[in-house]
C-alpha positions as CSV (number, residue, x, y, z in Angstrom):
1,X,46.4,69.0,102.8
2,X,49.2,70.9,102.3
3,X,50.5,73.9,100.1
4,X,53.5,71.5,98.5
5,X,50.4,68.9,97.1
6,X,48.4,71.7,96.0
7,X,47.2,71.3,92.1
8,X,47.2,75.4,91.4
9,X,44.3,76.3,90.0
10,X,43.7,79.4,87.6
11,X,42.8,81.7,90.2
12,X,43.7,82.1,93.9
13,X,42.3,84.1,96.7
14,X,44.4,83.6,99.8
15,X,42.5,83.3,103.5
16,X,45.6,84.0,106.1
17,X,44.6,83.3,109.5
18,X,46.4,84.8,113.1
19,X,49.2,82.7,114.2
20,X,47.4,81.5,117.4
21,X,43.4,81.9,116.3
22,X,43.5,81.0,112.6
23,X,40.5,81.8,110.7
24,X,37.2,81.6,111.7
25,X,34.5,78.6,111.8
26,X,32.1,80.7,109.0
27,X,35.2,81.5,107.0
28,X,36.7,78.4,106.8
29,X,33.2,77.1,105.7
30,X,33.5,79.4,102.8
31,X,36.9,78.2,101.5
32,X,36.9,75.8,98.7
33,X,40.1,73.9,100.0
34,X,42.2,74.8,103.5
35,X,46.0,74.2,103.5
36,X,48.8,74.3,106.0
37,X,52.8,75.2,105.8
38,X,54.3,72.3,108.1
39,X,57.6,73.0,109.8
40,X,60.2,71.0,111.1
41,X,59.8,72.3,114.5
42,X,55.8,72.2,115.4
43,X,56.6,74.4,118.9
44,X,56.8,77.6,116.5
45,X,54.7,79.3,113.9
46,X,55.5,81.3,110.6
47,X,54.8,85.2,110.6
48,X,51.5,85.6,108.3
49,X,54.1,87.2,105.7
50,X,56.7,85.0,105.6
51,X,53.6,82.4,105.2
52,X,52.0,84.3,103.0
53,X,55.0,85.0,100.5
54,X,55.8,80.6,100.7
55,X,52.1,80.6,99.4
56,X,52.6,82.8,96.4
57,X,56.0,81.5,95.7
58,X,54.3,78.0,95.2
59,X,51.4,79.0,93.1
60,X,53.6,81.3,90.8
61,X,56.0,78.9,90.2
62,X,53.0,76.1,89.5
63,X,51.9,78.4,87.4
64,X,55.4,79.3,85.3
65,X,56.0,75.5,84.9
């Protein structure tokens, strides 16, 4: 799924994976739930920090509404 459909829950703890490797095969078995940022323009890829500050943008405002 993606981070727009995500129902925040209480508490977060963010996995970021390398732009070209992701995360690995024993870490994403760990996660509870793994998400993607789609773009208009699949040729490119989001710096981890720009992704990473989208992410918490989200769940913060989820979490103000």
């Amino acid at each position: 799924s993606n981070i727009w459909q995500l129902k925040a829950p209480d508490r977060v703890v963010w996995v970021l994976g390398a732009e070209s490797y992701g995360i690995r095969k024993q870490t994403k078995g760990a996660c509870d739930e793994l998400l993607k940022l789609y773009q208009a323009d699949e040729n490119h890829s989001l710096n981890v920090s720009v992704a990473a500050g989208m992410a918490m943008h989200e769940i913060v405002r989820q979490w103000k509404a």
